[in-house]
N, C-alpha and C positions, 0 to 999 in steps of 0.2 A: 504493500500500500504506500508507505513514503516515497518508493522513487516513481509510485504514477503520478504521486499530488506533485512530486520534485517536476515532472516530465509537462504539467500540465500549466505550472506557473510560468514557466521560461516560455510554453507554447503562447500564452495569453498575455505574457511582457513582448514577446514579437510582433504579436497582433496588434496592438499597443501601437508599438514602435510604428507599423506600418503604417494604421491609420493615422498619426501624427504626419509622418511624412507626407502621405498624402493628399493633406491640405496645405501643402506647401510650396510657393510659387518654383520657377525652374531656379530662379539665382539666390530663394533660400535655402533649396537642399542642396547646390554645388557649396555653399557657405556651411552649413551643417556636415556636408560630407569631408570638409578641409578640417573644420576643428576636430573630428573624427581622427584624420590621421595625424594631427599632431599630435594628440592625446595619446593616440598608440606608440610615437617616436617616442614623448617624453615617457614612459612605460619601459619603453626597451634601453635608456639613457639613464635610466633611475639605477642605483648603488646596489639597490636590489637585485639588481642581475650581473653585480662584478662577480659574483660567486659563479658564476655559470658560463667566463670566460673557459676556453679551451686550456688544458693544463700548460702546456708551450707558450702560450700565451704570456698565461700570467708567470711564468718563470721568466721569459722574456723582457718582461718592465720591471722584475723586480730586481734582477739583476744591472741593471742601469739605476738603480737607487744606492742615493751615498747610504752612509750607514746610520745617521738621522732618520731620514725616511724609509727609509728599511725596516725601522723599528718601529714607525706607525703603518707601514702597510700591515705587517702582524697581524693589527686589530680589528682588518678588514671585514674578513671571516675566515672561517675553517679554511678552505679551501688557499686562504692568501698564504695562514700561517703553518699550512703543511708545506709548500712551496719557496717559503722565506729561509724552511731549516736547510736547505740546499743549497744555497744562494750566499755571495759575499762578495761587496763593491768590487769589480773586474779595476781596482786603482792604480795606477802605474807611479803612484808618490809614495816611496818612504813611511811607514805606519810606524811606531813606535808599541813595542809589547810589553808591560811593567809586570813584574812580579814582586809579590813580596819578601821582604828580607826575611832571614832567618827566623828572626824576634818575634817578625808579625805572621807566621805563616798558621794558619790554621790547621790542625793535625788530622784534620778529619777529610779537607780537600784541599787541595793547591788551584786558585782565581788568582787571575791575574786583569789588569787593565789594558785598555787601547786607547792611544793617542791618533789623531789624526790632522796631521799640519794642517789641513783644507778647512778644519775647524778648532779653530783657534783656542778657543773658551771651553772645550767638550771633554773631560776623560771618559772613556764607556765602560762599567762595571761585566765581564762577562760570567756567565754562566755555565761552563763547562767545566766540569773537574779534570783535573790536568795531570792528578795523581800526588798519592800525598811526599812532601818534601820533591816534587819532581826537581829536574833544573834545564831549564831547558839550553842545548847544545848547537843547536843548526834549525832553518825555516825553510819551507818551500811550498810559495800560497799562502793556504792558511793551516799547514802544516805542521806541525814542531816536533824534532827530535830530541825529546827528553830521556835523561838518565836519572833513575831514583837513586836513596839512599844506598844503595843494596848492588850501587853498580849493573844496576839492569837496563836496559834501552827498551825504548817503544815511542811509536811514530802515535799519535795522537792529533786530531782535527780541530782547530780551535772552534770550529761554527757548528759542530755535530755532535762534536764528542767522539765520535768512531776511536777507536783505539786496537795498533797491531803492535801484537808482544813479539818482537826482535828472537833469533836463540840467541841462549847465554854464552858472553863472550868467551868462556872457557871451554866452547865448542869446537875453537878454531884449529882449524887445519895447517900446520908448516911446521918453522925449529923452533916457537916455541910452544912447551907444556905447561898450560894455566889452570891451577888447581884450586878450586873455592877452599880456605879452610871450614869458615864460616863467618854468616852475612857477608863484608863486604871486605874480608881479610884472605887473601890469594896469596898460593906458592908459585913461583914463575920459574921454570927453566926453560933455558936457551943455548941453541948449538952456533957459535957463533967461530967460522973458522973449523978449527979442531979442538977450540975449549968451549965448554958448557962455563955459563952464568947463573947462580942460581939466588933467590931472593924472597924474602917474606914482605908483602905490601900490604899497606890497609887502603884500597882502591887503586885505581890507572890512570893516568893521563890520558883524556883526549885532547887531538889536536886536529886541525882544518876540517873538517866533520862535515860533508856534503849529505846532500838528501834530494833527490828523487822521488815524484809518486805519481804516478799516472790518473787522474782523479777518477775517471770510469771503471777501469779495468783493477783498480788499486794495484797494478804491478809497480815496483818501490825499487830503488838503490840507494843504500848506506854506503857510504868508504867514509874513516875516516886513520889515524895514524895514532897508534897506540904504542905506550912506554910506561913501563913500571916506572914508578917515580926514582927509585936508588940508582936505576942506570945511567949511564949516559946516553947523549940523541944517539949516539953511531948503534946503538940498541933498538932505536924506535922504529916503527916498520906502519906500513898499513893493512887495513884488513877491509875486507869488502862483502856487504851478505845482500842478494838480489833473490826476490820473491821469485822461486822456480830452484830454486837452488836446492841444495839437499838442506836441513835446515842447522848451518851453522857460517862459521866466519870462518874466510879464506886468506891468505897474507896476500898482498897485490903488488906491484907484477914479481919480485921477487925475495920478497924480505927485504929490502933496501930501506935504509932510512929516506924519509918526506919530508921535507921544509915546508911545503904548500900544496894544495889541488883543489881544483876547479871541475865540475862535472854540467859539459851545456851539448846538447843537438848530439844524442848518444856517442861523445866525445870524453876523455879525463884528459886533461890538463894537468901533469906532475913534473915540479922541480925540484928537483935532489942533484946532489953532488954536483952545483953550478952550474945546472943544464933545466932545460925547458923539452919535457917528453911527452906527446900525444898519444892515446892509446885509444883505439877504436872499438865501441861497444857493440853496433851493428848484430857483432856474428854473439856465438853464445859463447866462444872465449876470445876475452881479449889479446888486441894485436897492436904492435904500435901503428899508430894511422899511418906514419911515414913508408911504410911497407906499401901500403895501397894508393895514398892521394901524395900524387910527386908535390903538388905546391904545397900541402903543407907540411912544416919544417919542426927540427927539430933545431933549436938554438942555444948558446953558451949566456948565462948572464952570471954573473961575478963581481966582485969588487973593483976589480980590474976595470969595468966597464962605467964605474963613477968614481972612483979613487982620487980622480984631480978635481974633483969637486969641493969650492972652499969653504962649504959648509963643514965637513968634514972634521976639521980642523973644534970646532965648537959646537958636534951634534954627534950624540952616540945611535949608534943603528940598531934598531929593535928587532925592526924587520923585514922581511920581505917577499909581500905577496904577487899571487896571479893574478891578472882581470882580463876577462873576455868582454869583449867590447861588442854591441847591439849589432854589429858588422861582424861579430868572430874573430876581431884580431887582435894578439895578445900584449897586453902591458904588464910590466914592472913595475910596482910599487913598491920603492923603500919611507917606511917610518922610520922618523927619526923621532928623540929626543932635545931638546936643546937645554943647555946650563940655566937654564932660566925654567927649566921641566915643561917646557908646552910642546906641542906638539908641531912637527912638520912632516912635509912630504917630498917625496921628488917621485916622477911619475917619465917611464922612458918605453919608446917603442922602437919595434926592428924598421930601420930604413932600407925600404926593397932597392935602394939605389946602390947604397954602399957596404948595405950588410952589416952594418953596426945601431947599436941602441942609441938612439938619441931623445933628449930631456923633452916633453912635451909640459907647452905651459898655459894648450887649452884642450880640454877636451870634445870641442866641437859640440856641442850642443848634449852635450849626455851628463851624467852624475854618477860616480862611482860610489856601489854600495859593498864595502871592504870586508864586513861577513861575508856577504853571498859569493865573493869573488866575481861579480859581473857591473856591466852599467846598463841605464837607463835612459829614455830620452828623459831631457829635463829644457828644451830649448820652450820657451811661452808655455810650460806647464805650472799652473798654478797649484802652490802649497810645495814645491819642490827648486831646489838654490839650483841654478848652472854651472856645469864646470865646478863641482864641489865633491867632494869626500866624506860619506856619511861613515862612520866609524864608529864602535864603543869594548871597552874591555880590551886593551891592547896593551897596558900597562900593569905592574907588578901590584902599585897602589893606587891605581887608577881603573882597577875592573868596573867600577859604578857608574864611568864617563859616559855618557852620550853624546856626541861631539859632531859637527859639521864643519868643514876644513874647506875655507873657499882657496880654490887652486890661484884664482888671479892675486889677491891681497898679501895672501896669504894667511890669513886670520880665522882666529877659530869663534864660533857662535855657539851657543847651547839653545835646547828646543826651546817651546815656548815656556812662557813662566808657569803655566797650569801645569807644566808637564816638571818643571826642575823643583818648583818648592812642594810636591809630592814626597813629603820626608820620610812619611812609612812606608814607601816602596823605594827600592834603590836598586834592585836588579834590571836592566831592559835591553833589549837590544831592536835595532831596525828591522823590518822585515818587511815583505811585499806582501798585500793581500792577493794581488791580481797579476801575481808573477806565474807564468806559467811557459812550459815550453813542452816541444814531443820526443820522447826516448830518442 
């Protein structure tokens, strides 16, 4: 019975409907039939129906949202903020990632904040537990390679949460044998030559720590250069573990001690022993590139190659890294020190004319980001310096720095002020939201 009375109202609002219309001249139903259809537009135009956009869609405008509006699409509806957990500004400026110090870390979960040069006034509180005591080591994305208390690694998302546990580094395969005693107290032996090194540590050194991950497929590459803390570098070696792999750590390419490496367009970038060596990821075991691609090169860099430099004389050498440039092509960066403890740089590339490094004192419209080992454009992008050196933690008592090093002046700036009088957070480091590239 209800759906005939339902069947018989609608029939007799039609009837309705028609005998109105038709006492109606011709130019008041073409008039009645226009606000008709606008009534219908603004229907389909109403908010009420952002929920019923096509999935693609709406992942499509959301990702073109800074991270403000990002976090009011959320509130859209369901369907915005199933879509927004996927999603993180595609930014090509320098992000800053705070965590907290030791003092202030909550034992329950490890949050950290986000800075964003593009907005001046903002820290952003996030929401993903990052793991307790984590510390995070290397970024890529919104990536982070963190190592707990316990000397364990695991790649972790800062926008999701996803979280892949690494094997444990006393997995690894070569000369040396790494034995947990317990927690985070390791027996190290090493065949080094024809004498074995043997060692008790309470944890390891990591050093130039790269990170790879495929955001679809989650296929991932870790390398980074590992030392017991009692040895010397001529002990430290790299180790590399790629998802496919049996599940443990490899030594890479041959136990050799690493000064620096860079991993860009399934390429590594390693300098050891005053030389600069390409190795090709392409296949499933590494080759050096030079075997297959004639131009590109394998080159010497040394002291030798800025030694009449008269800085010299008044700056001690820290360091010296790789940077693959937006173009692929490789610079030297030495950090310096100066008697005054600030900070310099000198910045050199291979001249295909003469075959030798010469001192570069613009970088053409890019900005070097000294973790990642790479640069960026930075020519009219706003929130990000030209021709500058974004750096932090390169110093012995200066891990806490967060520093911007303009190439032309020379002078050094620190973030904004919301970001430096932050005094319960002191750990951070740069990182790209919307850094990405393909195996």
């Amino acid at each position: 019975m209800p759906k005939v009375k339902k069947h018989r109202n609608s029939q007799r609002r039609r009837e309705e409907e028609q005998g109105k219309l038709s006492s109606l001249s011709l130019a008041e139903l073409l008039s009645y039939r226009s606000k008709q259809h606008e009534q219908e537009a603004m229907k389909r135009r109403n908010c009420l129906y952002w929920s019923q956009l096509p999935p693609d869609l709406i992942h499509s405008i959301i990702k073109r949202l800074n991270l403000r509006d990002l976090q009011r699409a959320k509130h859209v509806c369901s369907s915005w903020l199933s879509a927004s957990r996927f999603c993180f500004p595609k930014s090509q400026v320098p992000w800053l990632i705070i965590f907290p110090n030791n003092d202030d870390m909550n034992m329950n979960r490890l949050c950290c904040k986000l800075f964003n040069p593009e907005e001046k006034d903002k820290l952003y509180n996030t929401s993903q537990d990052l793991g307790v005591g984590g510390v995070c080591v290397a970024t890529y994305g919104c990536w982070l390679l963190m190592r707990n208390p316990l000397f364990n690694l695991y790649i972790v998302n800062l926008l999701t949460g996803q979280r892949i546990d690494l094997p444990p580094v006393e997995s690894q395969l070569g000369k040396t044998k790494l034995e947990r005693i317990v927690d985070d107290k390791f027996h190290a032996t090493r065949l080094i030559g024809s004498q074995y090194y043997q060692a008790d540590s309470t944890g390891f050194e990591i050093n130039s720590p790269r990170l790879w991950i495929d955001e679809e497929a989650k296929d991932y590459l870790v390398i980074f250069t590992f030392r017991i803390f009692m040895w010397s570098f001529h002990t430290q070696y790299a180790l590399i573990c790629k998802k496919g792999d049996d599940p443990l750590w490899r030594e890479f390419p041959d136990g050799s001690p690493c000064s620096d490496m860079v991993y860009k367009h399934q390429k590594l970038y390693v300098y050891r022993y005053g030389a600069i060596k390409i190795f090709d990821f392409s296949r499933d075991l590494p080759i050096k590139a030079t075997e297959i691609d004639d131009h590109v090169y394998v080159a010497l860099f040394s002291f030798n190659d800025y030694r009449s430099e008269p800085f010299l004389g008044l700056c001690v050498v820290k360091k010296t890294n790789i940077v693959v440039t937006v173009s692929d092509h490789v610079l030297m960066v030495v950090s310096l020190m100066t008697c005054g403890k600030t900070w310099s740089f000198r910045i050199y590339e291979m001249c295909s004319r003469t075959n030798k490094w010469e001192r570069l004192d613009s970088l053409g419209g890019e900005a070097i980001l000294l973790d990642m080992g790479v640069t960026v454009p930075a020519k009219d992008v706003e929130g990000i310096n030209n021709n500058s050196i974004y750096f932090s933690g390169l110093g012995e008592d200066e891990k806490d720095d967060i520093l911007i090093f303009d190439i032309k002046t020379e002078k050094i700036e620190r973030p904004h002020q919301s970001v430096s009088s932050s005094l319960q957070y002191s750990r951070a480091r740069w990182f790209l939201p919307g850094f990405t590239h393909k195996c």
